[in-house]
TORKOLVO-536008 format. One record per atom (N, C-alpha, C): residue number from 1; atom name; x, y, z. Coordinates in nm, 2 decimals. Last residue first. Layout:
BEGIN
 num atome     c1     c2     c3
 NUM    CA      X      Y      Z
...
END
This chain:
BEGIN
 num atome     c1     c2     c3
 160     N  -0.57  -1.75   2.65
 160    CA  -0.54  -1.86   2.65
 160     C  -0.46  -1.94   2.53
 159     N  -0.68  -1.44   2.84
 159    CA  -0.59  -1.52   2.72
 159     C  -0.53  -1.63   2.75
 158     N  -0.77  -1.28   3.04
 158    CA  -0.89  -1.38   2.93
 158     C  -0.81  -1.47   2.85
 157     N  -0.80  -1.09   3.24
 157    CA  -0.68  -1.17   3.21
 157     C  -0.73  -1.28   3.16
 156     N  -0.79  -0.70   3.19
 156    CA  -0.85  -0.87   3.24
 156     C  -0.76  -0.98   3.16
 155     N  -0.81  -0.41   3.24
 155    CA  -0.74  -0.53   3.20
 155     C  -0.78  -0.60   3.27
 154     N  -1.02  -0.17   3.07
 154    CA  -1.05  -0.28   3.17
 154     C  -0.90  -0.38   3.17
 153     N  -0.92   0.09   2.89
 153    CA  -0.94  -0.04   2.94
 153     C  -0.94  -0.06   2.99
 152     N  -0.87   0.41   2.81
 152    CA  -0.94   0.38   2.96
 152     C  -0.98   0.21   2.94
 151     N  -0.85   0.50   2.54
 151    CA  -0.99   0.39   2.56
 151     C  -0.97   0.42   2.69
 150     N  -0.64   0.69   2.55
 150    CA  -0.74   0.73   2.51
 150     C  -0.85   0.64   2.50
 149     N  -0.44   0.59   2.74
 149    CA  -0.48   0.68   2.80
 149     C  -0.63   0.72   2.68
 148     N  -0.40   0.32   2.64
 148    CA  -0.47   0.34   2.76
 148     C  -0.51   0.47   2.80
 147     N  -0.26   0.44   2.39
 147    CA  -0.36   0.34   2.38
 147     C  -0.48   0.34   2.52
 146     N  -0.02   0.49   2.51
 146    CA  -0.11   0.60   2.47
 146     C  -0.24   0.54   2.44
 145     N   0.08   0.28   2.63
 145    CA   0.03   0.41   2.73
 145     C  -0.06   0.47   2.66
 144     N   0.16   0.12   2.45
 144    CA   0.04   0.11   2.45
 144     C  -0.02   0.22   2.60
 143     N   0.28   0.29   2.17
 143    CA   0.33   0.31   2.31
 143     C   0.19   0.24   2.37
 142     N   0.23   0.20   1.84
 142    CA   0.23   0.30   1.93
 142     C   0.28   0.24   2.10
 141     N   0.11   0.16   1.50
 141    CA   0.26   0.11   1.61
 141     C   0.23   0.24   1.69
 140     N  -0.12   0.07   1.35
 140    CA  -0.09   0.19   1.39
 140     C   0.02   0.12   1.50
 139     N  -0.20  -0.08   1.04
 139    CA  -0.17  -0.07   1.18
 139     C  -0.11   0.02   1.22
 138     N  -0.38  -0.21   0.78
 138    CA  -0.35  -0.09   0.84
 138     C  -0.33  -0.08   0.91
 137     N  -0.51  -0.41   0.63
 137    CA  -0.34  -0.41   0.56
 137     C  -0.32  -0.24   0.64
 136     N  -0.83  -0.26   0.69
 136    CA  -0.78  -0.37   0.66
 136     C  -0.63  -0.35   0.58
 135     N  -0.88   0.02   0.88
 135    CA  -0.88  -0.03   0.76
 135     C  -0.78  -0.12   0.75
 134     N  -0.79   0.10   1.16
 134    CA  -0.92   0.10   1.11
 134     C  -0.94   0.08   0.95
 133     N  -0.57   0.03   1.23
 133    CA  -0.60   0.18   1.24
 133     C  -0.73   0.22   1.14
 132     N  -0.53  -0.18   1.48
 132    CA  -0.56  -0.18   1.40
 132     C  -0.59  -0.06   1.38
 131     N  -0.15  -0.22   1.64
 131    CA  -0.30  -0.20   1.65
 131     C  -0.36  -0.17   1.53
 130     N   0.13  -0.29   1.81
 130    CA   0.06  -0.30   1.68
 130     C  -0.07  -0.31   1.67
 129     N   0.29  -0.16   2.06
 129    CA   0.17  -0.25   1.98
 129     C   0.19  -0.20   1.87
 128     N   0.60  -0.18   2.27
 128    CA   0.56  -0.13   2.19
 128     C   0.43  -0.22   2.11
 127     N   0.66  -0.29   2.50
 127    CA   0.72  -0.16   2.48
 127     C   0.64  -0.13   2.38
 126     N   0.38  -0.45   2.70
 126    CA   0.49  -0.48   2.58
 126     C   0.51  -0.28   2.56
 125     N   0.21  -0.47   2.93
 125    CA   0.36  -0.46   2.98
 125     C   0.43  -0.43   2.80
 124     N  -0.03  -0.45   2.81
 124    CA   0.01  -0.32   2.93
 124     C   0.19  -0.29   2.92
 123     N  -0.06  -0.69   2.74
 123    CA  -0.05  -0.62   2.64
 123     C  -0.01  -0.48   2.69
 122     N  -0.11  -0.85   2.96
 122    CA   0.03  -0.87   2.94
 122     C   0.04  -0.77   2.87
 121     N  -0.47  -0.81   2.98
 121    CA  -0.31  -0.73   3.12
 121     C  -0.20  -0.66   3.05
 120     N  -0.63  -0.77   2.73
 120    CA  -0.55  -0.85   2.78
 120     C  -0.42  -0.79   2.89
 119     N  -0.86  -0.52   2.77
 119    CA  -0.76  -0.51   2.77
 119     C  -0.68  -0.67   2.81
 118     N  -1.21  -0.41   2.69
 118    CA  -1.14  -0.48   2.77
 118     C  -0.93  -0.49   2.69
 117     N  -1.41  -0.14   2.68
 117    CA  -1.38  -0.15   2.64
 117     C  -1.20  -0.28   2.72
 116     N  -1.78  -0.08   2.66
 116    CA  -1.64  -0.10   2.72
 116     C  -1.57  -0.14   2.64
 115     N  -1.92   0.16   2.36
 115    CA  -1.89   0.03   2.50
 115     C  -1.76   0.00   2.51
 114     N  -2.04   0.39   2.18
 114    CA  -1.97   0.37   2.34
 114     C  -2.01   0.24   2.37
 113     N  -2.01   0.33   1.80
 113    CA  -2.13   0.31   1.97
 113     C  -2.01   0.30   2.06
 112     N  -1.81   0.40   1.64
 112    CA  -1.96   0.43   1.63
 112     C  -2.05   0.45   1.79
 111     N  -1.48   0.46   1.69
 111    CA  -1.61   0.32   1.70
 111     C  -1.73   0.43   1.69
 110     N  -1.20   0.53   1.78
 110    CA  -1.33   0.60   1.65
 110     C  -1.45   0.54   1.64
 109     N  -1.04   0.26   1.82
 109    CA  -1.03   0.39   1.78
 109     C  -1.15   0.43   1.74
 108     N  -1.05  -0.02   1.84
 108    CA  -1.11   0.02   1.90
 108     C  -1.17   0.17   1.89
 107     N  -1.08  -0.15   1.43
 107    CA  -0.99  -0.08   1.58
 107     C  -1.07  -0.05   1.66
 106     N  -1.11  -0.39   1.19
 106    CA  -1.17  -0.35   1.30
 106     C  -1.09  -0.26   1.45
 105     N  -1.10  -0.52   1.02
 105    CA  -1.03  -0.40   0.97
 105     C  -1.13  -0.31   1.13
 104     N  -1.14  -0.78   1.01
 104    CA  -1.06  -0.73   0.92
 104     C  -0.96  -0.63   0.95
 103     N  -1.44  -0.63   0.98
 103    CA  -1.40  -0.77   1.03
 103     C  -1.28  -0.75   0.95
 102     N  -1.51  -0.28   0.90
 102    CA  -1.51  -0.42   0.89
 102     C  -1.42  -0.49   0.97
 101     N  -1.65  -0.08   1.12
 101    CA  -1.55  -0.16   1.06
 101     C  -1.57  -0.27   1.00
 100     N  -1.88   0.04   1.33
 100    CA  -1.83   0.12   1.17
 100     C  -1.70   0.04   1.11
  99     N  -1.92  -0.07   1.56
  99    CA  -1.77  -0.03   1.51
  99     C  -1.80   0.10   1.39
  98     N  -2.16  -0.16   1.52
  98    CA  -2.12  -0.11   1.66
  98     C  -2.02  -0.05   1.60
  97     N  -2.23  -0.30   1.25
  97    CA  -2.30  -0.18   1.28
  97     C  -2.26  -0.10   1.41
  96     N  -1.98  -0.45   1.23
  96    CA  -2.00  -0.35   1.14
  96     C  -2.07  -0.25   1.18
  95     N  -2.12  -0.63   1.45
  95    CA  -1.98  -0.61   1.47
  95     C  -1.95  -0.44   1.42
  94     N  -2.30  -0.76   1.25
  94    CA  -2.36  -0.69   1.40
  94     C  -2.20  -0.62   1.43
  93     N  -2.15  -0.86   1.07
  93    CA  -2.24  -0.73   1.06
  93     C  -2.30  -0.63   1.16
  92     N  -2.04  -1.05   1.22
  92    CA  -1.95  -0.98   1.15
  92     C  -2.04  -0.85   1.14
  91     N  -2.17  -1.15   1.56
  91    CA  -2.19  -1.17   1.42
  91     C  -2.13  -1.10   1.33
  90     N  -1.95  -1.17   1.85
  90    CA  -2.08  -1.08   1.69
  90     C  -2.07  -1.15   1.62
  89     N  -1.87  -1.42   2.04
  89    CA  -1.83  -1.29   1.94
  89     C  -1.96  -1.26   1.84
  88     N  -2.03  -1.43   2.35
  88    CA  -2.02  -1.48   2.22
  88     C  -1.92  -1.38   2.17
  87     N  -2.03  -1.49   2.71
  87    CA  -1.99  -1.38   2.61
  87     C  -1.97  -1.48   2.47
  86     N  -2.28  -1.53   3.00
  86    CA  -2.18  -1.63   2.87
  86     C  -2.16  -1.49   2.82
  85     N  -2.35  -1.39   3.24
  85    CA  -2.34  -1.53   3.22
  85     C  -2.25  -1.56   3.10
  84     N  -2.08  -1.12   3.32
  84    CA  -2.24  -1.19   3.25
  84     C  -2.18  -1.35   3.32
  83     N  -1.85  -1.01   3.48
  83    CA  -2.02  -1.06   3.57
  83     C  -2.09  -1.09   3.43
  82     N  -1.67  -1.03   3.34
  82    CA  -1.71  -0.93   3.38
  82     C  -1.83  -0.92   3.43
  81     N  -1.49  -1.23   3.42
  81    CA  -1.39  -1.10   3.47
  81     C  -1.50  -1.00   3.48
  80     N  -1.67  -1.41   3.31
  80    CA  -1.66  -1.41   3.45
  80     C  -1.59  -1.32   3.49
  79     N  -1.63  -1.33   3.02
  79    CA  -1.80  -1.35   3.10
  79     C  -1.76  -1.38   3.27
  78     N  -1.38  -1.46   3.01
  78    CA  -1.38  -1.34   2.97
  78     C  -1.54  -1.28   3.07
  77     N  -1.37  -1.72   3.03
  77    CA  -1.31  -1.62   3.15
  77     C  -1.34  -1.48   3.10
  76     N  -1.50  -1.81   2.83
  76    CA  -1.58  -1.83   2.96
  76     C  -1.52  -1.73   3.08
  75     N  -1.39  -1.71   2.64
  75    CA  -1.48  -1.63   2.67
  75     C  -1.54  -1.69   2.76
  74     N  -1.04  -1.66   2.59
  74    CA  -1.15  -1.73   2.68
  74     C  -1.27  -1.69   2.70
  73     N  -0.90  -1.53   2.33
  73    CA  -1.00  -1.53   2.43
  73     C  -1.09  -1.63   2.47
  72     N  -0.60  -1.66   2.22
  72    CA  -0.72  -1.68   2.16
  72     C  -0.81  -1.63   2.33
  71     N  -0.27  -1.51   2.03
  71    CA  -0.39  -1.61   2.19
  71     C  -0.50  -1.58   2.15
  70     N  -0.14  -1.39   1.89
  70    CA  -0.07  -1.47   1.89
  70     C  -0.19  -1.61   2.02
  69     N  -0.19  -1.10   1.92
  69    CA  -0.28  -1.18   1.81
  69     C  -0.23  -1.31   1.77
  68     N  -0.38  -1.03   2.27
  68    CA  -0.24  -1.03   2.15
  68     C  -0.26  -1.12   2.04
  67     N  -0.61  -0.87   2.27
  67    CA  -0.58  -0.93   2.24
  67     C  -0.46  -1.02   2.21
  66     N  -0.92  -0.66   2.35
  66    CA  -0.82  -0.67   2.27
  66     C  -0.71  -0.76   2.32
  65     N  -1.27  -0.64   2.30
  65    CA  -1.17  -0.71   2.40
  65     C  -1.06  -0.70   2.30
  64     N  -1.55  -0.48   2.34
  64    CA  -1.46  -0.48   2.32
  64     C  -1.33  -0.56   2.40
  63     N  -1.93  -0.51   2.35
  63    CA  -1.79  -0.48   2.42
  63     C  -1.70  -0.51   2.34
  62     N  -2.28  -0.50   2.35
  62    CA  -2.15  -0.51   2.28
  62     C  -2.02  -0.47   2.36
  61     N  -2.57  -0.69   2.47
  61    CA  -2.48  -0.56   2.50
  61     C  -2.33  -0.60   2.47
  60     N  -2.70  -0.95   2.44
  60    CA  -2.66  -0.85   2.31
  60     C  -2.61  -0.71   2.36
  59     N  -2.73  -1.04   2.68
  59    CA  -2.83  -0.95   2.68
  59     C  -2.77  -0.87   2.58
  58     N  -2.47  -1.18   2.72
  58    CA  -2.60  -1.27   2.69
  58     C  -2.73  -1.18   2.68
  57     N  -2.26  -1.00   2.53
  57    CA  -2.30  -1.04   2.64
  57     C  -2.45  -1.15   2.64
  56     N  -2.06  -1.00   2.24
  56    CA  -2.15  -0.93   2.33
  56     C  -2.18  -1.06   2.42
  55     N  -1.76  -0.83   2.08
  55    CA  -1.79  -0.98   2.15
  55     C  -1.98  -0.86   2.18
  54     N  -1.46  -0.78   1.84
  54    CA  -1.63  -0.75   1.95
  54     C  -1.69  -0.86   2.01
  53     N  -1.17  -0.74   1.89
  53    CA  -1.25  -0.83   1.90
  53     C  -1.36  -0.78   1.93
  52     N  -0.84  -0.67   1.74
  52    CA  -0.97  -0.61   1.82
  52     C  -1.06  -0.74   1.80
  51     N  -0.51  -0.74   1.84
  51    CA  -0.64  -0.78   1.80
  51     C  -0.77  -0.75   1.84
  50     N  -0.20  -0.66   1.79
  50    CA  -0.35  -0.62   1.93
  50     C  -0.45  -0.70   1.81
  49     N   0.15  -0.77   1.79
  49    CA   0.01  -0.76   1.74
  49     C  -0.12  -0.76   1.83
  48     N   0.29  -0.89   1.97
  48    CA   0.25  -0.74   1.98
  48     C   0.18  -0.72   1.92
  47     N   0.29  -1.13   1.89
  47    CA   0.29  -1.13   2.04
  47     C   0.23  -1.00   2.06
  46     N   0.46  -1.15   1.61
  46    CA   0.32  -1.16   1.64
  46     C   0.23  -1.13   1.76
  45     N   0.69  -0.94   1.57
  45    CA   0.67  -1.04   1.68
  45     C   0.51  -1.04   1.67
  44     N   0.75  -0.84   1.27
  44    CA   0.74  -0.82   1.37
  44     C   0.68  -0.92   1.45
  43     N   0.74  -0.80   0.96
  43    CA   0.85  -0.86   1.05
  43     C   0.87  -0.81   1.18
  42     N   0.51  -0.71   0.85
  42    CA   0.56  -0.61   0.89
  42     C   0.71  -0.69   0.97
  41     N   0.39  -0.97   0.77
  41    CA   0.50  -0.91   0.63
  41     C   0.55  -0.74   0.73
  40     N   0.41  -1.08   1.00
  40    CA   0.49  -1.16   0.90
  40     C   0.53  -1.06   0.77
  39     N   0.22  -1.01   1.11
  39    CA   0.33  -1.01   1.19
  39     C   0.45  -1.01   1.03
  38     N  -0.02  -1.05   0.93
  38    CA   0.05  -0.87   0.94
  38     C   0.19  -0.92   1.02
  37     N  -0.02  -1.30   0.92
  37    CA   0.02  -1.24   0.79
  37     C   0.04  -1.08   0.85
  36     N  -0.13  -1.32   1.23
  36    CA   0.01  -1.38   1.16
  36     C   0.07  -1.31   1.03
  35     N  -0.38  -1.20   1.23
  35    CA  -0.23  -1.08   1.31
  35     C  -0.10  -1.21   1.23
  34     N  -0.55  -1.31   0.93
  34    CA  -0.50  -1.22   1.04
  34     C  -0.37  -1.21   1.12
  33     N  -0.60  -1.40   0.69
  33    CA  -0.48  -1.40   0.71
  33     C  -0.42  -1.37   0.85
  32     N  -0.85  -1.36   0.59
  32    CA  -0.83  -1.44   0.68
  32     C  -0.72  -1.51   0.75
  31     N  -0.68  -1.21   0.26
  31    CA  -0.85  -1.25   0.32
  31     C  -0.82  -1.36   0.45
  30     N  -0.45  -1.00   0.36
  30    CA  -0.47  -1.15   0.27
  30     C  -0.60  -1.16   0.37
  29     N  -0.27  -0.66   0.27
  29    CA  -0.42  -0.76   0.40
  29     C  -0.42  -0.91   0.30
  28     N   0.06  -0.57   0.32
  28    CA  -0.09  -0.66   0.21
  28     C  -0.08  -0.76   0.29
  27     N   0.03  -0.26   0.53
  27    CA   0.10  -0.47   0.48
  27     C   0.00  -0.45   0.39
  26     N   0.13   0.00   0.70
  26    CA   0.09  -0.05   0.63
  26     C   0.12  -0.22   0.56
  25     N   0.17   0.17   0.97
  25    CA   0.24   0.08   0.93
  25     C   0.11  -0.05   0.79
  24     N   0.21   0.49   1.14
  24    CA   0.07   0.41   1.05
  24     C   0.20   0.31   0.98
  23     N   0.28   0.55   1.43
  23    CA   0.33   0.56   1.31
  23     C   0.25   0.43   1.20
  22     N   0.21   0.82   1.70
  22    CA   0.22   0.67   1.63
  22     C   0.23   0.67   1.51
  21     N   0.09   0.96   1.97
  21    CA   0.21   0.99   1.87
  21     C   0.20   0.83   1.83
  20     N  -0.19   1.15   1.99
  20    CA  -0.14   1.05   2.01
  20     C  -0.03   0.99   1.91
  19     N  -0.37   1.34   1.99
  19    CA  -0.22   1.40   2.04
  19     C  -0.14   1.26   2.06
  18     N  -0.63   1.33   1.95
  18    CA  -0.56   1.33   2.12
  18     C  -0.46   1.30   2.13
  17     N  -0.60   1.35   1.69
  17    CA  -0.74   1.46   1.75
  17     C  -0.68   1.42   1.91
  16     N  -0.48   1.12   1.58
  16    CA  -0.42   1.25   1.59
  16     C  -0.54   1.38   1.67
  15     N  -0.70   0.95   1.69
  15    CA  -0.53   0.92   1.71
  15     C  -0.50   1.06   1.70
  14     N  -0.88   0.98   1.52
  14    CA  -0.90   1.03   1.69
  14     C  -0.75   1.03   1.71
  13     N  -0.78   0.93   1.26
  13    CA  -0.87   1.10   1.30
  13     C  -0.86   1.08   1.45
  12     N  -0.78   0.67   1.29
  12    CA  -0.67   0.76   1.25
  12     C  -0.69   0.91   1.25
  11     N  -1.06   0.59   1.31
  11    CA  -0.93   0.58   1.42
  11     C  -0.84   0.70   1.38
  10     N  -1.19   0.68   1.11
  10    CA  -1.21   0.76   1.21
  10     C  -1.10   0.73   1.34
   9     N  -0.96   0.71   0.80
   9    CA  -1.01   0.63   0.88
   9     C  -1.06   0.70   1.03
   8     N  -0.78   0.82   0.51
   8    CA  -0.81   0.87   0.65
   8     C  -0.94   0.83   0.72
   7     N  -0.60   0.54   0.39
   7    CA  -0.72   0.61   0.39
   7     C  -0.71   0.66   0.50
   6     N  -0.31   0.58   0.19
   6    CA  -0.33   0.55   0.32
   6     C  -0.48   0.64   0.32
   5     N  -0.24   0.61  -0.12
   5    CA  -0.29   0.54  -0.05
   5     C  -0.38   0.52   0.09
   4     N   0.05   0.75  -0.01
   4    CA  -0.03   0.83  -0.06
   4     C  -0.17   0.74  -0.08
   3     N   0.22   0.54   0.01
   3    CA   0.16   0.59   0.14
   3     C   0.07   0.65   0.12
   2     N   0.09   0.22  -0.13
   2    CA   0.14   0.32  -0.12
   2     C   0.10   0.41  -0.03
   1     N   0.09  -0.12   0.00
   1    CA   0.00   0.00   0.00
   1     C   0.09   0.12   0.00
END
């Protein structure tokens, strides 16, 4: 993806609207390729790859869980860090209509509808993420401080 290419995305509008320093890292997206094919063509530790996730609750109230993109969420532990009964993932379109994203191409950044928003711990400690900047072959590398300071995440400790 040339730079000139690079779409202006509502993440990438909030990113810079709170002063948030990071550096847009662009790959070629492969259909279902996820955080491995981005690790792999940005040659980067898959571990720091973030993976946004929508999920909802047993009462279809939507949330966010991010990820390293190397682990997979417990969603039995995920529904017990946050008092429901069970947590599913969306449906893709249900996902689409909370976010404004596609599946793919999904950041916490800029989302459509206010909801929580959850945090794997470990992703607290790495120097540096790889996050989605809201269009598919599009990551934003940043400090995950800065990440915390503009969602305010829950960390919980879901990854398995």
């Amino acid at each position: 993806m040339a730079k000139e290419n690079i779409p202006s995305t509502p993440a990438i509008r909030t990113l810079r609207e709170n002063g948030v320093t990071f550096t847009l890292r662009p790959y070629n997206y492969e259909e279902r390729g996820g955080t491995k094919v981005a690790a792999r063509e940005l040659k980067c530790d898959e571990h720091q790859t973030v993976k946004t996730l929508v999920m909802e609750d047993e009462h279809k109230k939507p949330l966010i869980i991010l990820m390293h993109g190397d682990r997979e969420v417990s969603t039995k532990n995920l529904a017990r860090a946050i008092g429901a009964k069970f947590v599913t993932p969306c449906d893709p379109a249900v996902a689409k209509r909370h976010t404004g994203y596609m599946v793919g191409g999904t950041s916490p950044f800029g989302i459509r509808k206010d909801m929580p928003v959850y945090v794997e711990e470990s992703i607290l400690d790495l120097p540096r993420i790889l996050i989605n900047a809201g269009h598919r072959g599009l990551l934003a590398e940043m400090d995950p401080v800065e990440m915390v300071r503009i969602l305010n995440p829950k960390p919980v400790q879901v990854g398995i």
